[in-house]
VOPAGU-2260 file (C-alpha; in pm, 1 decimal, decimal comma):
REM VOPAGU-2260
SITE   aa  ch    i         X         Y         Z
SITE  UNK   A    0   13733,3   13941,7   -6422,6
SITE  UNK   A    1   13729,2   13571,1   -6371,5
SITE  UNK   A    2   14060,6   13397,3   -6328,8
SITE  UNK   A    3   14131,0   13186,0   -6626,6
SITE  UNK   A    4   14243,8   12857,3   -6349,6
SITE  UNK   A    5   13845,3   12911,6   -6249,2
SITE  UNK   A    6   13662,9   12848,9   -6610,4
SITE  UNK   A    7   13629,4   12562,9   -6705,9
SITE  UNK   A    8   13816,0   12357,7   -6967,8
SITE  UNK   A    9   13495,3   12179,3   -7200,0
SITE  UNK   A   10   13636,0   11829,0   -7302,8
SITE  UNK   A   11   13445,9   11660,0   -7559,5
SITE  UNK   A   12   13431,9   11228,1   -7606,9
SITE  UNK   A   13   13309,9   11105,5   -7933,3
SITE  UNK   A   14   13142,7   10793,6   -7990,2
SITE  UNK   A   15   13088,0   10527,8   -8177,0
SITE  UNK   A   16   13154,3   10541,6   -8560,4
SITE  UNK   A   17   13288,5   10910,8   -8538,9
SITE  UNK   A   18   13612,7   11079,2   -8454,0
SITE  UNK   A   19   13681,0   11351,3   -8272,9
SITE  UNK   A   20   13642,1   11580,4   -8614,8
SITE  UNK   A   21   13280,3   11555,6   -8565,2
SITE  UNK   A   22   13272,2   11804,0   -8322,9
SITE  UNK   A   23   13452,6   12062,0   -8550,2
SITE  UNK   A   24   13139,7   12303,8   -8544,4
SITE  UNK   A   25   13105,1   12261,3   -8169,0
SITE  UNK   A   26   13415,6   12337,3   -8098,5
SITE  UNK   A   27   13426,0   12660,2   -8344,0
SITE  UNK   A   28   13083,1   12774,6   -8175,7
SITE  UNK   A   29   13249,4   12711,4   -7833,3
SITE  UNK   A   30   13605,8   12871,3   -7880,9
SITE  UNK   A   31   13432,6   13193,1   -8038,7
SITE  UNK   A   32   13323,9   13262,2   -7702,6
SITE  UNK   A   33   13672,4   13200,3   -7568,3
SITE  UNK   A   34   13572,2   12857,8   -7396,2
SITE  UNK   A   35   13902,3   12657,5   -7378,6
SITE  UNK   A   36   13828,4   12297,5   -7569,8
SITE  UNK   A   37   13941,8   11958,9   -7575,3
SITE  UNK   A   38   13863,4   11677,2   -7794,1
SITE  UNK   A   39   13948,1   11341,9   -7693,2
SITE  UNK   A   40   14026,8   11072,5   -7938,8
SITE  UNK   A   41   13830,5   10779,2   -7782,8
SITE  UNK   A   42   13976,2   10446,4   -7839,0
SITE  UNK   A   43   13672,4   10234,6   -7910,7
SITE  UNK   A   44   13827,4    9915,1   -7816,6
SITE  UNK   A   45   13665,6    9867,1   -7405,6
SITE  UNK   A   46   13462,7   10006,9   -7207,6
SITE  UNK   A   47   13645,2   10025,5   -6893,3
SITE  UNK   A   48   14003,0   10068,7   -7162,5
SITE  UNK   A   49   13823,1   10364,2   -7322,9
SITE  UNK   A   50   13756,7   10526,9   -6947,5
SITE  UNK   A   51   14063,6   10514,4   -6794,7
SITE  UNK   A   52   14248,7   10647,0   -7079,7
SITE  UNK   A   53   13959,8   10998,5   -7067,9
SITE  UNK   A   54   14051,7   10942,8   -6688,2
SITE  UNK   A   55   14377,8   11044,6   -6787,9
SITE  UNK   A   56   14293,2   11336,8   -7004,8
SITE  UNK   A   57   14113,5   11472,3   -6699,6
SITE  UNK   A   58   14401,2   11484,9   -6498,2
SITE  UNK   A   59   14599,3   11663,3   -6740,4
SITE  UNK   A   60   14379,0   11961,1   -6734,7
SITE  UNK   A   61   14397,9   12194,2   -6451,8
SITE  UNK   A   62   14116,7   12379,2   -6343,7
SITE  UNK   A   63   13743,2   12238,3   -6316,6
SITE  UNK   A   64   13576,6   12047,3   -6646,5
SITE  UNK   A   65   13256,0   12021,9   -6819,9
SITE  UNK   A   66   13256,9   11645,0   -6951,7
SITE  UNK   A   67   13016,7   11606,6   -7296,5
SITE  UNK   A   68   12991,3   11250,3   -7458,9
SITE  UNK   A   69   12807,8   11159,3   -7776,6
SITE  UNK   A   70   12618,9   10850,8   -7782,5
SITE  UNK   A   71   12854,3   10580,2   -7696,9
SITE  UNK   A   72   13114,7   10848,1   -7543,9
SITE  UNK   A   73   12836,7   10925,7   -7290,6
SITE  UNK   A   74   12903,7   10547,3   -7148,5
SITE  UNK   A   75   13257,0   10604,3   -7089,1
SITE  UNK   A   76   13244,6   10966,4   -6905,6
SITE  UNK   A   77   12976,7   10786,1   -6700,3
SITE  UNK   A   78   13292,7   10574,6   -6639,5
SITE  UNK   A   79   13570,1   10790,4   -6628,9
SITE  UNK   A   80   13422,2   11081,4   -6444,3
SITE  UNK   A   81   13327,6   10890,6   -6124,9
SITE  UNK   A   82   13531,3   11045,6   -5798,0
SITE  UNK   A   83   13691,4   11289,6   -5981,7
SITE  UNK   A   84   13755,6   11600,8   -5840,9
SITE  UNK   A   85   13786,4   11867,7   -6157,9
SITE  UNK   A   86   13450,3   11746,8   -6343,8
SITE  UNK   A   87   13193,3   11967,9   -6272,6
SITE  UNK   A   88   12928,4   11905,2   -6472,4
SITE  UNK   A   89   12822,1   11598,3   -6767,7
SITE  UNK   A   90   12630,8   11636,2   -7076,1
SITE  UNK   A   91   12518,4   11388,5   -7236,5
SITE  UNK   A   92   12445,6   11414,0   -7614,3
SITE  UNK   A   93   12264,9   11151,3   -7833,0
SITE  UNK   A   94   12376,9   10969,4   -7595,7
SITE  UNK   A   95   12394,8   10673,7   -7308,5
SITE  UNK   A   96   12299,3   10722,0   -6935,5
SITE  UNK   A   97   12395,4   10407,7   -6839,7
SITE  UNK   A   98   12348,6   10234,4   -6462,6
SITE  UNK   A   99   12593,1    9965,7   -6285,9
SITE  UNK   A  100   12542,9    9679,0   -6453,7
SITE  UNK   A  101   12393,2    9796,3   -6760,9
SITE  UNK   A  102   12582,4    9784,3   -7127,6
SITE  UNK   A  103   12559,0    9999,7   -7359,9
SITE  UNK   A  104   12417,7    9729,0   -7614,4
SITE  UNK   A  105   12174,6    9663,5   -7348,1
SITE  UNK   A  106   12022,8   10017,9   -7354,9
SITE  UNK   A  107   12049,5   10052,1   -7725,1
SITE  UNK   A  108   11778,2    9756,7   -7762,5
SITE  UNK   A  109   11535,4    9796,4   -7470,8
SITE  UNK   A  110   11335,4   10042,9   -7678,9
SITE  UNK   A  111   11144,3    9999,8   -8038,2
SITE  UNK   A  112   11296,2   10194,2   -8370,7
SITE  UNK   A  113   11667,6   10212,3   -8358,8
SITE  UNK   A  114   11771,4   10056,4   -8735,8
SITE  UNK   A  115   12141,0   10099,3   -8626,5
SITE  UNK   A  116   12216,7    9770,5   -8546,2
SITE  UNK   A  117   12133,2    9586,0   -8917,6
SITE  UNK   A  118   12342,0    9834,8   -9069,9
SITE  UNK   A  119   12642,2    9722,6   -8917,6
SITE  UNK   A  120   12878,3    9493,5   -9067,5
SITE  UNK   A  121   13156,4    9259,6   -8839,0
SITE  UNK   A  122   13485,8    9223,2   -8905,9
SITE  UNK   A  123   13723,1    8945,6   -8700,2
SITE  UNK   A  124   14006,9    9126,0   -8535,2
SITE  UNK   A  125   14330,0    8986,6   -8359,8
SITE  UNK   A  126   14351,0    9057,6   -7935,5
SITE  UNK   A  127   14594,4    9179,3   -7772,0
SITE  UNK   A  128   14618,3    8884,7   -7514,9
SITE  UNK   A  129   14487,2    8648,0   -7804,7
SITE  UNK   A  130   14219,7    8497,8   -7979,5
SITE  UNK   A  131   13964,3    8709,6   -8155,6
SITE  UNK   A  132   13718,8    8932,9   -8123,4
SITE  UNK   A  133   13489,0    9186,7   -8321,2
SITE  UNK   A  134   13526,1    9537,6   -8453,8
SITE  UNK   A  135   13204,0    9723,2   -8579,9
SITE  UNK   A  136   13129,0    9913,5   -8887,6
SITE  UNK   A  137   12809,6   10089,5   -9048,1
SITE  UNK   A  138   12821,9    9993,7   -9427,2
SITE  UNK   A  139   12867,9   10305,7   -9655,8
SITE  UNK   A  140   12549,7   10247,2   -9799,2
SITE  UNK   A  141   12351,1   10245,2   -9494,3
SITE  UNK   A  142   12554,3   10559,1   -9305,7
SITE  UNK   A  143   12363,9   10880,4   -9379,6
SITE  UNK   A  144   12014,7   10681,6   -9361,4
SITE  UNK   A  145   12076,6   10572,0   -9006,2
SITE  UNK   A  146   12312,1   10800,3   -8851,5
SITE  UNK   A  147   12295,4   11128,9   -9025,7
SITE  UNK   A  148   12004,4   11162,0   -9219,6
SITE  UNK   A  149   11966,6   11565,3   -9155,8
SITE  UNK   A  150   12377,3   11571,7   -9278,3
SITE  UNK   A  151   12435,8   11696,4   -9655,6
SITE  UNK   A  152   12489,2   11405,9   -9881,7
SITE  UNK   A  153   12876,7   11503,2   -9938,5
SITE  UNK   A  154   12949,0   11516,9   -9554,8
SITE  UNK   A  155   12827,2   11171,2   -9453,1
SITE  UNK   A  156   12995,7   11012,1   -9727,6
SITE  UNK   A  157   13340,4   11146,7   -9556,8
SITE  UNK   A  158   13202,3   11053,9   -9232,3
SITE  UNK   A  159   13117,4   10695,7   -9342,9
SITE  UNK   A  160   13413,4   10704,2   -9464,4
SITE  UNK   A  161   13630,2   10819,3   -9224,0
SITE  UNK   A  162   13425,4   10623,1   -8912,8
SITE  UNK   A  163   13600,9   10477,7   -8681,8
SITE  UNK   A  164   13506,9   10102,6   -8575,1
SITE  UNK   A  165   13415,8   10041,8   -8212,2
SITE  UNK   A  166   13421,8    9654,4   -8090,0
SITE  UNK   A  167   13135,8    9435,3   -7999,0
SITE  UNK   A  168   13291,8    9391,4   -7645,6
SITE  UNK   A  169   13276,7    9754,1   -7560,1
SITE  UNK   A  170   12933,6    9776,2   -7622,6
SITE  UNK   A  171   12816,2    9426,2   -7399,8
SITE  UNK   A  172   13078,5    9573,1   -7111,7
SITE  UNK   A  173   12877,8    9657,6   -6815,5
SITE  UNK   A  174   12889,2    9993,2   -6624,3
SITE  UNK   A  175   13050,0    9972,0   -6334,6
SITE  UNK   A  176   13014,9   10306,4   -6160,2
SITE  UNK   A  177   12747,4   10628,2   -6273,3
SITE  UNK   A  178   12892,8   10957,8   -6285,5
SITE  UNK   A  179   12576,3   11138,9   -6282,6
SITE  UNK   A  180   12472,8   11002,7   -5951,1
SITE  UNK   A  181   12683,9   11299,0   -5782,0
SITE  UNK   A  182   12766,2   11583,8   -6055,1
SITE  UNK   A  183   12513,3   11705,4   -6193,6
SITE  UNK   A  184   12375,8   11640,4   -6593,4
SITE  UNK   A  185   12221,3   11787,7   -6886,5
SITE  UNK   A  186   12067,8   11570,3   -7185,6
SITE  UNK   A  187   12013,1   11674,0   -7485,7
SITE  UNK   A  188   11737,3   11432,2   -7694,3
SITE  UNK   A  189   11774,8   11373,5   -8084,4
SITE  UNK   A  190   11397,9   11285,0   -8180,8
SITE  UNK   A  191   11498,5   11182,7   -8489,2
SITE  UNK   A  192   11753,8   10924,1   -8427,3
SITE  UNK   A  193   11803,5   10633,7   -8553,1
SITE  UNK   A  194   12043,6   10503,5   -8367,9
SITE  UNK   A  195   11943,7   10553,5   -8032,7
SITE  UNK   A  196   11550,8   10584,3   -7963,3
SITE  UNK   A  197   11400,1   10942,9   -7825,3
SITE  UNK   A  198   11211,4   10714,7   -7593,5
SITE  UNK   A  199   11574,5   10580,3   -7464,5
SITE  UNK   A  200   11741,1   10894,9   -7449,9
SITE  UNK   A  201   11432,0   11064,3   -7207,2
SITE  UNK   A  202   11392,3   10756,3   -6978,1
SITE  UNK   A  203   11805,2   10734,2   -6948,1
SITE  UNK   A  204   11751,9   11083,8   -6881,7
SITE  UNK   A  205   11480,2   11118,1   -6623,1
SITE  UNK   A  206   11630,7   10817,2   -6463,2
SITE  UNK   A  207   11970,3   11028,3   -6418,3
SITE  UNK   A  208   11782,4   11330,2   -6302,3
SITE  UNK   A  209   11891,4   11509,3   -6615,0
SITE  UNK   A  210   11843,1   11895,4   -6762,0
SITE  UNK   A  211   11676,0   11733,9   -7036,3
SITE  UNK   A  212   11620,3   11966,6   -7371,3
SITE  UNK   A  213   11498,3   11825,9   -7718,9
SITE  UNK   A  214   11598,5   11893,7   -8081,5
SITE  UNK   A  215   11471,3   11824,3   -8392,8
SITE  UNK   A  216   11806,2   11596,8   -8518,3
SITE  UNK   A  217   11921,2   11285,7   -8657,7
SITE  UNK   A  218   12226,0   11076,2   -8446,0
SITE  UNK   A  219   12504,5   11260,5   -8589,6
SITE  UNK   A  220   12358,0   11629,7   -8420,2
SITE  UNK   A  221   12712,0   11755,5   -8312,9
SITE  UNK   A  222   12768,0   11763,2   -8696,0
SITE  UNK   A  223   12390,9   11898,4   -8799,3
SITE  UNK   A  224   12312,7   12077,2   -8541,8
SITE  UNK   A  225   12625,6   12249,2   -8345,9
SITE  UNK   A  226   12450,3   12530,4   -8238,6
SITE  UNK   A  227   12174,3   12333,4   -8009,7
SITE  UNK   A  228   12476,8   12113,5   -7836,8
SITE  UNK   A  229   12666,1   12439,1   -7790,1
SITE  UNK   A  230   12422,9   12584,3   -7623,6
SITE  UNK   A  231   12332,4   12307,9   -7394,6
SITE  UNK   A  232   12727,8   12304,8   -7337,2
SITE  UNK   A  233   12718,3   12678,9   -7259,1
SITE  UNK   A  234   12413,7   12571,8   -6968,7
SITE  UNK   A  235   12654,8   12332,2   -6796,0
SITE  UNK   A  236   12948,3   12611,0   -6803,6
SITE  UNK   A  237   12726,2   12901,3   -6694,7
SITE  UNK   A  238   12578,9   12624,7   -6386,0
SITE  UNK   A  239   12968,5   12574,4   -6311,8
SITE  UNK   A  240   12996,6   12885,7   -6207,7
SITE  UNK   A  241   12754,0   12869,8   -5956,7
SITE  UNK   A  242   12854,3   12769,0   -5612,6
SITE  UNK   A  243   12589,7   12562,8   -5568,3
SITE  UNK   A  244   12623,8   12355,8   -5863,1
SITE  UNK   A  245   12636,5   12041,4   -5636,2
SITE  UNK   A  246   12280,5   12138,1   -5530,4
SITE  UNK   A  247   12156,8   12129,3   -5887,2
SITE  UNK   A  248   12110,7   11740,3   -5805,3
């Protein structure tokens, strides 16, 4: 039998517009296998904020981690995950690959058919520091259509409505460091989304050097489709395992 110190602890980073309740069916799927789970509440105000407080998640668990961001989440693993020794493997769903340099913003526009960004609506917010910046919000009315189209009417209204707002800066903040450069990734492609072009998500991941899989999903799949990111989770624990996951790169 394996020693429980030597599985590894799956810890989950939401993006954009979400909280960490939208992986509720992942993390059901995931714990009826007896896969110890962790949710992060992602604070949606920086970029480089948002990483070092995962970073500090991570070094509260003991025992080697599978890292799994949705969408926006995805930047800041990228982030937070860089040199450290627990994370094992990244999986990146719906989500952003993003190089040095590169903002998330950035990415979301260099390909044709994401309808996210007119949905949104601004909303002037006090800083820290002072003066003013931005938060972001989809409107009610435009949620479900470009977010989570394949979600039953009655669930995306309590996700629009419980969203949380993410701010303009976070998503122009550049990348500073890439993750997936040394431990190895999976990506899992919504080729429905609305949000976040196919076409992004497979050049982001072929760039990375990805496990790439596909599913027939809108933006919001860790609340449609549990089962397919659960399973692509369940890839990156089983390759874990392995000791040579390093030569998976």
């Amino acid at each position: 039998m394996s020693n429980p110190a030597d599985t590894p602890t799956v810890v989950l980073v939401h993006g954009a517009f979400a909280d960490s309740s939208s992986w509720n069916g992942v993390i059901r799927d995931l714990a009826g296998d007896g896969h110890r789970v962790v949710a992060v509440a992602n604070p949606l105000r920086g970029l480089h904020d948002d990483a070092a407080y995962v970073r500090s998640v991570l070094d509260g668990v003991t025992g080697p981690i599978v890292l799994v961001g949705h969408s926006y989440g995805g930047s800041v693993m990228s982030e937070a995950a860089d040199g450290h020794p627990g994370v094992r493997a990244l999986v990146y769903v719906a989500s952003f690959i993003l190089e040095p340099r590169e903002s998330t913003s950035q990415l979301a526009a260099q390909f044709p058919g994401a309808q996210l960004g007119a949905a949104l609506d601004t909303v002037p917010i006090p800083l820290p520091g002072g003066g003013t910046g931005s938060d972001l919000s989809i409107r009610p009315e435009e949620f479900r259509k470009v977010f989570a189209a394949d979600v039953p009417e009655d669930v995306a209204d309590l996700m629009a409505a419980t969203q949380r707002p993410i701010t303009s800066a976070a998503l122009e903040e550049p990348a500073t460091t890439a993750a997936w450069k040394t431990i190895p990734s999976w990506n899992l492609v919504t080729t429905d989304d609305l949000a976040i072009p196919a076409a992004s998500m497979r050049f982001m991941g072929e760039r990375a050097g990805a496990h790439t899989v596909e599913v027939t999903a809108s933006h919001a799949v860790t609340v449609s489709r549990p089962d397919a990111v659960a399973a692509l989770i369940r890839d990156a624990v089983r390759a874990t395992a392995s000791p040579d996951v390093q030569q998976l790169r």
